[in-house]
Every structure is written in C-alpha cells, then in structure tokens.
C-alpha positions, 0 to 999 in steps of 0.5 A: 505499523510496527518495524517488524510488520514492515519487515515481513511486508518487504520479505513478502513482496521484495523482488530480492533481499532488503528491496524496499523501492520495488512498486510492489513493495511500496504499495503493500506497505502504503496498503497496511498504513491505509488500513491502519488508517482508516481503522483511526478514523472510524473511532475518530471522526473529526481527525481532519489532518489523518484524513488529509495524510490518508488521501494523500497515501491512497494517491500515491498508491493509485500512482503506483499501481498505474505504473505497475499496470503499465510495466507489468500486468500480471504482477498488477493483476497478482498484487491487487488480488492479494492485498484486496485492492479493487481494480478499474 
C-alpha cells in the first residue's frame, strides 16, 4: 500500500481531518492490507511467516469490528457493506 492509497482511506472513512485512530479507519486500512496480502499469497504458497502476519491482521480486524458493533451499529453495518466484509 503506498502513502497516498492510505491517505485516501483515511479521508474516506475519518470521522474529521487527519483522524487515523477512529475503528473505522484502522479497519479500512487493515481491510486494504489484507487484500494486498492475500493477493501475495496466492503466487507464493509457501510464505509462512506472510500468512502468520496475515492471521494476525485478520484478528485484529474482527477485534475492532466487535468494538464498533457494540458502539455503533449502524456505522458497523455501513462499514462492512462498503468494504465487502462479511458479517456474523
């Protein structure tokens, strides 16, 4: 993910200016390295410590997305329809 792609995801989903701690925001920016991750692992199978950091992301992305339910369920709701992230 390059500065500028990061950039636009916070814009995007940044409750104010420059707000990269918001839930919302952390887990469009893990979302985009998750992708960007399992894009890698499709050419290269036997990158065990990729898969290891990957397993990591997706965890703390269900972490927060656990916290945003609980805080706010419409924007839980808003969030995961936009970024295709199935729900439980």
């Amino acid at each position: 993910m390059t500065k500028a792609e990061k950039l636009e995801i916070i814009a995007k989903y940044g409750r104010t200016e420059g707000d990269t701690g918001s839930p919302e925001v952390q887990v469009a920016v893990l979302s985009k390295r998750i992708k960007d991750l399992t894009e890698h692992l499709r050419e290269n199978k036997k990158d065990h410590s990729t898969r290891r950091g990957l397993l990591s992301m997706v965890s703390q992305r269900r972490k927060l997305l656990k916290y945003l339910n609980s805080e706010n369920h419409e924007k839980y709701l808003q969030l995961t329809d936009e970024l295709g992230i199935r729900r439980k």
